[in-house]
N, C-alpha and C positions, 0 to 999 in steps of 0.2 A: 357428527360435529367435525368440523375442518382443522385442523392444525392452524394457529395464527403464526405469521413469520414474526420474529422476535429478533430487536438488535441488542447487546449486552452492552450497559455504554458505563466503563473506567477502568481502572489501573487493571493490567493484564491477570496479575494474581486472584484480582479481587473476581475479575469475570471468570476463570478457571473454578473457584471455589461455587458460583452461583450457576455454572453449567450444570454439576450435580444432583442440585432441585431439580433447575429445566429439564431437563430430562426422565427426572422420576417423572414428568406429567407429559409422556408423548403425544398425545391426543390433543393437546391443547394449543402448545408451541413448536415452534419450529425454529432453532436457533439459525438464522443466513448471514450475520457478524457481528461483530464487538467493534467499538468505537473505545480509542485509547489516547490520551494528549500525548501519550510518549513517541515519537515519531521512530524510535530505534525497531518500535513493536508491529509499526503499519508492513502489510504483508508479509506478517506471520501468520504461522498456524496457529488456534490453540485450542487442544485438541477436538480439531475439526472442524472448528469454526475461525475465518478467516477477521484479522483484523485490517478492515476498510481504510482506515485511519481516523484523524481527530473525531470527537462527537459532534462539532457543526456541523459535520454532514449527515448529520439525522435527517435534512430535509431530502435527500434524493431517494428515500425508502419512507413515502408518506402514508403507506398502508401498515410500515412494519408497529409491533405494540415494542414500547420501550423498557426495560429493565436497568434500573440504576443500579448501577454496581456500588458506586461512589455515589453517595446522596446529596454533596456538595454539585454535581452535574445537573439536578432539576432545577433549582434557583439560577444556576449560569445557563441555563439554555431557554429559559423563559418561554417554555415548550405549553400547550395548555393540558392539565393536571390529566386526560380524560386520553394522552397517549402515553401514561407512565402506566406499566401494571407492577401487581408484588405476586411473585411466586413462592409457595411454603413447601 
């Protein structure tokens, strides 16, 4: 099985805390960035995964599976239900 590239999308804290999971499952995902509304965060590190910037541009990574950090972000992105995954 392939690694799927995963993007982490809200508050910066919040995707730091949800990288922890992601990673306990290597085999599955692959974190390639975190999408953040906060613009102070865009091209940051955290830890090791680059924030792209805002979450509307979830569209330019149309293969990547979604991980809502902030769950207020699936209703505002009106994304269909089937690129949100849950990591435990």
């Amino acid at each position: 099985m392939t690694a799927r590239p995963l993007l982490l999308v809200g508050a910066a804290e919040q995707v730091k805390q949800a990288l922890v999971r992601v990673r306990a499952h290597p085999r599955d995902w692959v974190p390639v960035g975190a999408l953040d509304d906060d613009p102070d965060t865009h091209g940051l590190d955290l830890d090791g995964v680059p924030v792209l910037g805002s979450p509307e541009l979830v569209h330019l990574l149309p293969d990547a599976a979604l991980l809502a950090c902030d769950p207020s972000v699936v209703d505002r992105l009106g994304l269909p239900i089937d690129r949100w995954v849950r990591v435990s």
